[in-house]
N, CA and C atoms as a LAMMPS dump frame, in Angstrom:
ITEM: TIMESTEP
0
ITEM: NUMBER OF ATOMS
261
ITEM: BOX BOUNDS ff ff ff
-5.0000000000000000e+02 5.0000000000000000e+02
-5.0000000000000000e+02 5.0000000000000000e+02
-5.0000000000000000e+02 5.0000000000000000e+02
ITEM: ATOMS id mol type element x y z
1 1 1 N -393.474 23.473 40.503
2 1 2 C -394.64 24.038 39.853
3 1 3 C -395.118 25.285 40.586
4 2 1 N -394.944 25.43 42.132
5 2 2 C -395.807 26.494 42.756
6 2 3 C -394.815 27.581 42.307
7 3 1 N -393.328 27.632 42.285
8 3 2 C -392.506 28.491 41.931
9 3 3 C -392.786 29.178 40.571
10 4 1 N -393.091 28.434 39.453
11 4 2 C -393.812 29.001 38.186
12 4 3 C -394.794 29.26 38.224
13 5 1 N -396.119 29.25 38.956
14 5 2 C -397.463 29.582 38.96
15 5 3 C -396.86 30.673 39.659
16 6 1 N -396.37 31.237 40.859
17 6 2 C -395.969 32.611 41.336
18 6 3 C -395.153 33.718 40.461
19 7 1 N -394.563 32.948 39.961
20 7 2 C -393.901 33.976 38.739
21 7 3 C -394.58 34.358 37.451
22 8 1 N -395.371 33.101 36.732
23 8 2 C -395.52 32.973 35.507
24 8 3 C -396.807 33.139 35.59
25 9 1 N -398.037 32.545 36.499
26 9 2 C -399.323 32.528 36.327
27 9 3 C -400.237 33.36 36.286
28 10 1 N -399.715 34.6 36.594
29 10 2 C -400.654 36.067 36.158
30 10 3 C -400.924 36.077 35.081
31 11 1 N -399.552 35.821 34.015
32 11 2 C -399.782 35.942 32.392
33 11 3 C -400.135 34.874 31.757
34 12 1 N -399.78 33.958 32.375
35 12 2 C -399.722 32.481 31.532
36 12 3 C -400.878 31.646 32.042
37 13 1 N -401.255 30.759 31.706
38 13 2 C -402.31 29.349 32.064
39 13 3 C -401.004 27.833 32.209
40 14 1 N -400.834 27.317 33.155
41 14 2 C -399.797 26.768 33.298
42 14 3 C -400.594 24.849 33.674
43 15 1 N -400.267 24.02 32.511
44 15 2 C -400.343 23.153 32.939
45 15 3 C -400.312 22.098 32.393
46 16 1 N -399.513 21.618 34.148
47 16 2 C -399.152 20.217 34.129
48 16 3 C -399.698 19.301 33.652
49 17 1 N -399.098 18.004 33.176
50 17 2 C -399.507 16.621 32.694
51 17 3 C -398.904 15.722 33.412
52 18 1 N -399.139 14.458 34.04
53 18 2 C -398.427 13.512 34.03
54 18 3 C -397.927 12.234 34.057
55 19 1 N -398.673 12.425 32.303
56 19 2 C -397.692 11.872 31.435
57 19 3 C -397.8 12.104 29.85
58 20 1 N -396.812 11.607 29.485
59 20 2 C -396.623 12.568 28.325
60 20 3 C -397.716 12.173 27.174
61 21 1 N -398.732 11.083 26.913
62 21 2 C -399.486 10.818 25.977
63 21 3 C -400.499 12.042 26.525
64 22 1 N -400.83 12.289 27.722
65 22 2 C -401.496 13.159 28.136
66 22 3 C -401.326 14.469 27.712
67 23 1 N -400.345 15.226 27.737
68 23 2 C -399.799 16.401 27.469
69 23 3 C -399.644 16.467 26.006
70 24 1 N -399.194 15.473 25.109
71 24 2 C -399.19 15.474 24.038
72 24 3 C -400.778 15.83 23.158
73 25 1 N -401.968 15 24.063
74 25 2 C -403.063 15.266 23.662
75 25 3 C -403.367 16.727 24.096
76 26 1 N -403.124 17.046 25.214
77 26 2 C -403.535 18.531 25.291
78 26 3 C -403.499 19.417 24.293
79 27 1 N -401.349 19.218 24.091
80 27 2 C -401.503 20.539 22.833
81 27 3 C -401.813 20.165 21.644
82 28 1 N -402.409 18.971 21.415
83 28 2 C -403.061 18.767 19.74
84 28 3 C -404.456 19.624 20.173
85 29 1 N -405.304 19.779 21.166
86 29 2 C -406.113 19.723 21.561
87 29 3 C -406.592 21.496 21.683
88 30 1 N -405.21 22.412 22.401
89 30 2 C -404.82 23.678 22.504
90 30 3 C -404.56 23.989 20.987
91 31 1 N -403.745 23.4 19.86
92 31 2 C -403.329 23.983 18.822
93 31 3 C -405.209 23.53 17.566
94 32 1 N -406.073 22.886 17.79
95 32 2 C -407.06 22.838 17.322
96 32 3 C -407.654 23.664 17.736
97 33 1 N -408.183 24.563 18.954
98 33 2 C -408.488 25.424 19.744
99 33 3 C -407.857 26.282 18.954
100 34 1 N -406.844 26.904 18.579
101 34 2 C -406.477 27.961 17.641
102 34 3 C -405.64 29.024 19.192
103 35 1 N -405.203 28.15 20.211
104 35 2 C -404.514 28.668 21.152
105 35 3 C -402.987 28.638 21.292
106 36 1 N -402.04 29.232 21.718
107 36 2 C -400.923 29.498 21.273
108 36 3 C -400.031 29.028 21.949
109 37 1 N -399.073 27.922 22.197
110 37 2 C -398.44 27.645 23.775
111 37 3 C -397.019 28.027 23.41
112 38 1 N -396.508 28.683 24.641
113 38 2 C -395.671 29.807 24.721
114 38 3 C -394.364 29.009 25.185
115 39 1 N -394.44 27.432 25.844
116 39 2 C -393.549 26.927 26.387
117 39 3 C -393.71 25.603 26.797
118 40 1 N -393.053 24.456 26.573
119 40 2 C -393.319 22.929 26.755
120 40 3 C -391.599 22.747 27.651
121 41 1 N -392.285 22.573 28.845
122 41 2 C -390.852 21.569 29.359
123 41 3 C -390.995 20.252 29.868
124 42 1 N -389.93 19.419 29.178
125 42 2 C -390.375 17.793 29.669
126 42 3 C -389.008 17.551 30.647
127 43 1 N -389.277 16.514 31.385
128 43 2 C -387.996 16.012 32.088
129 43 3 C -386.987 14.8 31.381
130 44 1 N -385.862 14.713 31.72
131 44 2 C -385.057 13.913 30.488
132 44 3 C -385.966 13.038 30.63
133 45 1 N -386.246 12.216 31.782
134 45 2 C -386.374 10.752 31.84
135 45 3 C -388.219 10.574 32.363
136 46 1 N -389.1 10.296 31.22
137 46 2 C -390.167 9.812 31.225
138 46 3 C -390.777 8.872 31.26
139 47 1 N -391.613 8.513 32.206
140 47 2 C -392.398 6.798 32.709
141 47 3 C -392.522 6.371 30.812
142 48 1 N -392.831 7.043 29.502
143 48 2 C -393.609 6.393 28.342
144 48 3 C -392.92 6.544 27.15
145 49 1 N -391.72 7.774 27.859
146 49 2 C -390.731 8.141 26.145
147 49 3 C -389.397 8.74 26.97
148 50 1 N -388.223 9.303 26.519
149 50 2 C -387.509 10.28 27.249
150 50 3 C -388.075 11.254 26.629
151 51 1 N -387.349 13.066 27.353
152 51 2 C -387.861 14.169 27.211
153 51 3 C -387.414 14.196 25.718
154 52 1 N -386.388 14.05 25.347
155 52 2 C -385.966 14.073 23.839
156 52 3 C -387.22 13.623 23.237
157 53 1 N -387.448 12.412 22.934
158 53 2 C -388.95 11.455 22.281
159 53 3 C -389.9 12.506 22.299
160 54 1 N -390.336 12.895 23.617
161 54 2 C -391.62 13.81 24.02
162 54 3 C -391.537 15.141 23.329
163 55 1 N -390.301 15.997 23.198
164 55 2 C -390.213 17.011 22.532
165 55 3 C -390.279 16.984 20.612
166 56 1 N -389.651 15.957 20.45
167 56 2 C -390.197 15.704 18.949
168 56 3 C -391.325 15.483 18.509
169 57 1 N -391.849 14.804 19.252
170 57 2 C -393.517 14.503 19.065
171 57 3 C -394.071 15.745 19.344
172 58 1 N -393.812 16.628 20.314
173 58 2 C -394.228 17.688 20.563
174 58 3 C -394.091 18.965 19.407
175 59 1 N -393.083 18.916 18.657
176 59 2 C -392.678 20.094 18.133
177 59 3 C -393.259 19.697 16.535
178 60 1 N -393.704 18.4 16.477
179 60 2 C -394.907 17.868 15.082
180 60 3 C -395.825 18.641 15.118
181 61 1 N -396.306 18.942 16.448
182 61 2 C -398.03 19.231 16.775
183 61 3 C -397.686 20.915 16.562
184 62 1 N -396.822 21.161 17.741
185 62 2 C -396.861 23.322 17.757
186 62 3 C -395.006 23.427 17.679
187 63 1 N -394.485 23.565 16.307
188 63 2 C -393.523 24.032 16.033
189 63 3 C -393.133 25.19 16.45
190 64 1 N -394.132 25.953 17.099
191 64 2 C -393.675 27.475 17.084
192 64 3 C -393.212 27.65 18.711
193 65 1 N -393.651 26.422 19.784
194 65 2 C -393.675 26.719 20.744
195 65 3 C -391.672 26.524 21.64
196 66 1 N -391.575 27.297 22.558
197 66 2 C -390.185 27.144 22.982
198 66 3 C -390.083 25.581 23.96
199 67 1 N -388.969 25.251 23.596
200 67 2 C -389.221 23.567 24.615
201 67 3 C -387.783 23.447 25.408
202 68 1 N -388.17 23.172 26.642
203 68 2 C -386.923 23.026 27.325
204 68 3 C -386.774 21.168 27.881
205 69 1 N -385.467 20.622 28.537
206 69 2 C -385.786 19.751 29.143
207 69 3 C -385.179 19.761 30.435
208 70 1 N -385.274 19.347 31.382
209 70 2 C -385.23 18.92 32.479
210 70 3 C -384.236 18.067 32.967
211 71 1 N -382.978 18.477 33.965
212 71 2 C -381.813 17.357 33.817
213 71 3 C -381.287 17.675 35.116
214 72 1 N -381.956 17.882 36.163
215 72 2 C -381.808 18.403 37.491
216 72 3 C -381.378 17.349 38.643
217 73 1 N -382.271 16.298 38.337
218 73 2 C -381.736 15.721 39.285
219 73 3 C -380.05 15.338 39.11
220 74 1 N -379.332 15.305 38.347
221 74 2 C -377.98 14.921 38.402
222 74 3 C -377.247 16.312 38.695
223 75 1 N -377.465 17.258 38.689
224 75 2 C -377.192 18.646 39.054
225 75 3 C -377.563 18.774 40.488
226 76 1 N -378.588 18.331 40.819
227 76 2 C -378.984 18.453 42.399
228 76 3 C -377.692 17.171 43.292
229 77 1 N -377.831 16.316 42.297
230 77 2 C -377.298 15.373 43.286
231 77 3 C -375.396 14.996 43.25
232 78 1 N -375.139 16.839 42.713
233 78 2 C -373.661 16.404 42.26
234 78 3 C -372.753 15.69 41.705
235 79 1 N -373.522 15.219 40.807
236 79 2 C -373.063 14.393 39.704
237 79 3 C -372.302 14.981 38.322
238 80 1 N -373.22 16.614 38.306
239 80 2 C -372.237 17.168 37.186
240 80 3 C -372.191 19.018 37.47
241 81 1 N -371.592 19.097 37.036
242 81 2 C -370.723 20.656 37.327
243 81 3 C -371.028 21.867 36.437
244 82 1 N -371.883 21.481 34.965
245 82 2 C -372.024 22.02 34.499
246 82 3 C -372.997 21.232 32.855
247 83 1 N -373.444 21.921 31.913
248 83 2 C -373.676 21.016 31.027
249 83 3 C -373.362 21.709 29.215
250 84 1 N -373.651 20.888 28.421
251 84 2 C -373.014 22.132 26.614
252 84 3 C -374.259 21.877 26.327
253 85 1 N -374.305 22.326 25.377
254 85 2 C -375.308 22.164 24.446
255 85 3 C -374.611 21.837 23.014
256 86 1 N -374.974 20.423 22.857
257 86 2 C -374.303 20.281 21.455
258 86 3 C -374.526 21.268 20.34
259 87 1 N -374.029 21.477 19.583
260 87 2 C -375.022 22.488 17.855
261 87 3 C -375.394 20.778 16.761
C-alpha cells in the first residue's frame, strides 16, 4: 500500500478495505456520491468470497471501473513462472 500511496496518491484517494463486504459497501456508497473509482484490486483468496466473487459483485455496482486481482503470493514463493490470461 505505501508503494501506491507514493506513486498514485497525489492524484488518486486510495483506499483500503479489509474485507470485502466492506469495500463492496464503500463503492455502492462512492457510486451514490456520484464519485468515479478509477481502480478496484482484490486478492485471489479472500477471508468472505475469492477475488473472482468480489470482482463480480463489484463490477454490478461501478461497471466502468478497471479491476485487477492479486496472485502474488505463488509468484513470490516460486511456485509459478509466469501466468495467461484466459479470453
Amino acid at each position: 500500500l505505501d508503494a501506491l500511496k507514493r506513486r498514485f496518491g497525489g492524484d488518486y484517494r486510495l483506499e483500503p478495505h479489509l474485507s470485502s463486504q466492506a469495500s463492496l459497501d464503500a463503492v455502492s456508497k462512492h457510486r451514490a456520491n456520484g464519485e468515479n473509482i478509477a481502480l478496484v484490486i482484490a486478492h485471489h483468496w479472500m477471508p468472505e468470497m475469492t477475488g473472482h466473487e468480489f470482482l463480480w459483485q463489484e463490477r454490478s455496482i461501478e461497471p466502468s471501473a478497471n479491476r485487477t486481482r492479486l496472485i502474488l503470493p505463488a509468484c513470490t514463493l516460486c511456485r509459478r513462472d509466469d501466468y495467461l490470461y484466459k479470453p
